[in-house]
C-alpha positions in Angstrom: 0.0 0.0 0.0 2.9 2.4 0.8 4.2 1.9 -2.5 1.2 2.4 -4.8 0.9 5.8 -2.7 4.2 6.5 -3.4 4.5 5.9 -6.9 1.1 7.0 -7.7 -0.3 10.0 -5.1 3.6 10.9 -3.9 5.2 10.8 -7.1 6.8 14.1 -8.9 4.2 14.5 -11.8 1.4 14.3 -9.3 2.7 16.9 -7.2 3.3 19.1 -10.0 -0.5 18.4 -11.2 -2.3 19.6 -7.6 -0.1 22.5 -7.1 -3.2 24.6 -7.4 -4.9 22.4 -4.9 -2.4 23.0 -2.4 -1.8 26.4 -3.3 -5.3 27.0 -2.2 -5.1 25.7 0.8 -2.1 27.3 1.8 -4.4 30.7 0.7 -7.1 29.7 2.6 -4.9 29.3 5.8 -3.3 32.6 5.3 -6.9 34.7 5.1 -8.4 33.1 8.2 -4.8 33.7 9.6 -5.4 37.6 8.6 -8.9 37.7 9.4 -8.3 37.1 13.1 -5.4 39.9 13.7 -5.0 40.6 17.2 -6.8 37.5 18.1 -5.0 34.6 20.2 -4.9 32.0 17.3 -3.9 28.5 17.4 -0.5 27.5 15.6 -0.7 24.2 16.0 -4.4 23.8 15.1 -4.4 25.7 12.1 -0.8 24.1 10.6 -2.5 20.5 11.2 -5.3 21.5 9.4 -3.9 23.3 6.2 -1.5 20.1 5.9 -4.4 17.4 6.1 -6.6 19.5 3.5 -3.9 19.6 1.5 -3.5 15.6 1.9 -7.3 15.4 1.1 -7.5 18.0 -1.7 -4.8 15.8 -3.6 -6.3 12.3 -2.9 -9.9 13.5 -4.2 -9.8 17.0 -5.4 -11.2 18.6 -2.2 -11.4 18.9 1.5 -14.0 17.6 3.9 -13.0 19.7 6.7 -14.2 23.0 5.5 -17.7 22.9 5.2 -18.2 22.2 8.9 -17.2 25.3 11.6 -18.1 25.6 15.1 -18.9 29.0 16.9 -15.2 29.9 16.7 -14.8 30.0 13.0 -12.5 26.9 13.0 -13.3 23.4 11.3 -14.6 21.8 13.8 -14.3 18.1 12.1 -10.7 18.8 12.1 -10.5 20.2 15.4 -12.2 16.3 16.6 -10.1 14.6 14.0 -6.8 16.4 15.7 -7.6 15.8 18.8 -8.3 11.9 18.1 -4.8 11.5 16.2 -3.4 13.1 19.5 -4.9 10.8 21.6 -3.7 7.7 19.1 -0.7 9.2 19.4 -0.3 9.2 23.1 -1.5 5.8 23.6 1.1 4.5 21.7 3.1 5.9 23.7 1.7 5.0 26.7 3.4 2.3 29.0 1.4 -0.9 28.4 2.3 -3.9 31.4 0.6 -5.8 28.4 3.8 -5.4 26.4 6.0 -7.1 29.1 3.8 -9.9 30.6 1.5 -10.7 27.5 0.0 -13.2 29.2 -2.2 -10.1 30.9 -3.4 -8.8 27.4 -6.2 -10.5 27.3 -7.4 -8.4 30.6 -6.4 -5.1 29.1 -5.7 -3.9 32.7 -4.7 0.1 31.8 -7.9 -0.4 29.2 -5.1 0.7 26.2 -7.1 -1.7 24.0 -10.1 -0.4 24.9 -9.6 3.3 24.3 -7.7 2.8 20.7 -11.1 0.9 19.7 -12.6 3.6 20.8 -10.9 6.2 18.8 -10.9 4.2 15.9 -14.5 3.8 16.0 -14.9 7.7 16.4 -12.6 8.3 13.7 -14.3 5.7 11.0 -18.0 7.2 12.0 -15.9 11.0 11.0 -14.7 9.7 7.5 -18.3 7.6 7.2 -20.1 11.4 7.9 -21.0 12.3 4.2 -21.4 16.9 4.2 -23.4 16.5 1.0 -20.8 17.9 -1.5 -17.5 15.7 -1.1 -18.8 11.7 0.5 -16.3 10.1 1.6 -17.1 6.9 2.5 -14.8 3.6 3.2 -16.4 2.4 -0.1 -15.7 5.0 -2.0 -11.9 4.9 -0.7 -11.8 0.9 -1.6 -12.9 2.0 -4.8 -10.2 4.7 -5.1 -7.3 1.8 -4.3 -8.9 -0.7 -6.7 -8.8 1.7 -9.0 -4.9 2.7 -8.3 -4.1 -1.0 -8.7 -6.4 -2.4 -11.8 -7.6 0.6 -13.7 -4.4 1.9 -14.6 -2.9 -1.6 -15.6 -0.4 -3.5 -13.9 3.1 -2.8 -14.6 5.0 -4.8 -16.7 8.3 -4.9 -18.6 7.8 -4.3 -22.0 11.7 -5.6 -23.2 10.4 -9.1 -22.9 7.3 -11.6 -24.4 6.2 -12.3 -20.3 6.3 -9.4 -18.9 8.7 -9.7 -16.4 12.2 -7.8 -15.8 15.4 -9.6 -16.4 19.4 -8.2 -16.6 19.4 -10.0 -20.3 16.1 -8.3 -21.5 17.5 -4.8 -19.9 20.7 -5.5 -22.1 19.2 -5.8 -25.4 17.5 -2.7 -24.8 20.5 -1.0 -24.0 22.5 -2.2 -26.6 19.2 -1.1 -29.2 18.5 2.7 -27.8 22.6 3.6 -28.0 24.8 4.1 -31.3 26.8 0.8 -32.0 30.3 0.0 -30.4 32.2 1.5 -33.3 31.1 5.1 -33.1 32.2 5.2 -29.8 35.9 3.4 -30.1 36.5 5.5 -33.0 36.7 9.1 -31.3 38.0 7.6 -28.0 40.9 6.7 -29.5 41.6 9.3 -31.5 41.5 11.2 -28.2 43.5 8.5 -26.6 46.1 8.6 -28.7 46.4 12.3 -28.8 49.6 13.5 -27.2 48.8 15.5 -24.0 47.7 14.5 -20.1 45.2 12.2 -19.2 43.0 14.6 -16.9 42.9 16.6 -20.4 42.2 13.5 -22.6 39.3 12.7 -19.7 37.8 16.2 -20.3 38.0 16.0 -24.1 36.0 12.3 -23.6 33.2 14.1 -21.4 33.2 17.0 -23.7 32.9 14.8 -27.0 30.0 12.9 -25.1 28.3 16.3 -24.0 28.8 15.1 -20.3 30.5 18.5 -19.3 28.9 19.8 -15.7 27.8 23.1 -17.6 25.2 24.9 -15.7 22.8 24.1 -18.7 23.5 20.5 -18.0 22.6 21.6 -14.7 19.7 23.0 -15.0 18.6 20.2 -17.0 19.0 17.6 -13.9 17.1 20.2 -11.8 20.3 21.1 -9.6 20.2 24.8 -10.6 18.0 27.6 -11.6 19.6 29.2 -14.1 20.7 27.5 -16.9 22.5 31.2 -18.1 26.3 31.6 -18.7 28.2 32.7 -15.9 30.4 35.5 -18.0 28.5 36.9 -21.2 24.6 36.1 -19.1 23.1 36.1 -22.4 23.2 32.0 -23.5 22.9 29.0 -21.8 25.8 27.7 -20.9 25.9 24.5 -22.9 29.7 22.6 -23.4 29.6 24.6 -27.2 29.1 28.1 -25.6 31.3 27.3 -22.7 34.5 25.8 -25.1 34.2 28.4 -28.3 30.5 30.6 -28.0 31.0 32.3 -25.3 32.5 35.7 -26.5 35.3 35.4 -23.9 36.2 32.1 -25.3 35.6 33.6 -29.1 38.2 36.2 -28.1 40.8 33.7 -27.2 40.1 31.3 -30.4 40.4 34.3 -32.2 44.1 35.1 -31.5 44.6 31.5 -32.3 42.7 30.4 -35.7 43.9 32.9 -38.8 40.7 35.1 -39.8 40.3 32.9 -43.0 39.2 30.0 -41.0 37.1 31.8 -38.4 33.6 30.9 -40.3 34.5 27.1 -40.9 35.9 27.1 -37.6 32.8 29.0 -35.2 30.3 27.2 -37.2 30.8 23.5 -37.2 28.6 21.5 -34.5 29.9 20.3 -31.2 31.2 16.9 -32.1 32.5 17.4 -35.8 34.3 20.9 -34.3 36.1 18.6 -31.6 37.0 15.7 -34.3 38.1 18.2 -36.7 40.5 19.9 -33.7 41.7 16.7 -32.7 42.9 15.6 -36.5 43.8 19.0 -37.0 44.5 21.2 -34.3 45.3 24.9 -34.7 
């Protein structure tokens, strides 16, 4: 169960998707927030609340909680539903004589047992309460999970006739999606044999693959923001802009190619500019 929530409630594309829905939340909590200035207000309350709506608003498009308000102004569903989880919580905690003579549990001598039925009770009779506009129901929430698990389709590996993963089925796939094995032993060594130190020949590889860390690369792999060059601010810094683009690096490439090779020279692509430089360098 953790893991169908996970892939399928928890996962990146879903929380991009019900960014509204907890963007309103967060806006509702912030106007009742303002509407009581100069009021004792409480933090704890209020936080528990905005984060369970926005739990609820992105398992079924809504909340149930804010239909319902007591004298105060506040939810006053959540306020019972808070107060049971804290009593869950607390009995957990709670020193049970059950736990180290079990032989007593039957007895339930602290009546533990007793008041966690009791809560659970309370708790499916709240979920069970339909407000007329958003039902929830324990059937409807079956239905929800059966239709997580069968409507969607059960995951399977497509690379092989039955279905099912395996390292030899992963391997032809590999070996089908990439270029074949002589495309890449060809410019390797060419840059291998090149004469020159192998931290340079190691950066050449990664730059003839595109592999540089370039802050384009960067922002690709969501580790950065700004996917801009860090001198000229006006491209993205791809490994093309950073090695010969850039007009910093244009300057220096300048002073090295004569001016009758500067348009064959700024206007090959990335890897046929680095083949022809490592045949021919300047």
């Amino acid at each position: 169960m953790r893991k169908v929530f996970i892939r399928e409630t928890l996962s990146n594309s879903s929380l991009e998707s019900c960014y509204h829905l907890q963007r309103t939340e967060v806006c509702k909590t912030i106007r009742e927030v303002h509407s009581k200035i100069g009021e004792p207000i409480q933090i704890g309350e209020i936080t528990f609340l905005t984060v369970f709506n926005v739990v609820l608003s992105m398992l079924w498009g809504g909340s149930k909680f804010d239909d319902v308000k007591n004298q105060k102004g506040n939810s006053s569903l959540g306020v019972v539903f808070r107060a049971a989880i804290t009593k869950m919580v607390e009995l957990m905690g709670k020193p049970n004589i059950s736990d180290f003579f079990p032989v007593l549990a039957r007895f339930d001598l602290q009546g533990v047992e007793r008041e966690m039925n009791e809560i659970l009770v309370a708790v499916e009779q709240l979920s069970e309460n339909e407000d007329g506009a958003i039902p929830i129901t324990m059937t409807q929430i079956k239905a929800l999970l059966m239709y997580i698990l069968y409507a969607k389709g059960i995951a399977c590996w497509k690379h092989s006739p039955n279905g099912i993963f395996s390292t030899k089925s992963a391997h032809h796939s590999c070996q089908q999606q990439v270029p074949s094995r002589a495309a890449y032993t060809g410019d390797w060594q060419q840059i291998w044999r090149t004469k020159g130190p192998n931290r340079w020949k190691h950066f050449t590889w990664l730059a003839r693959r595109d592999r540089l860390l370039t802050n384009a690369m960067k922002h690709q792999r969501h580790l950065s923001v700004d996917s801009s060059c860090p001198i000229c601010l006006h491209h993205a810094e791809t490994s093309l802009h950073a090695l010969r683009d850039c007009p910093r690096a244009k300057q220096v490439w300048s002073e090295l190619i004569p001016p009758s090779q500067w348009l064959h020279f700024f206007s090959l692509p990335f890897p046929g500019w680095i083949d022809v430089n490592l045949g021919n360098p300047p």
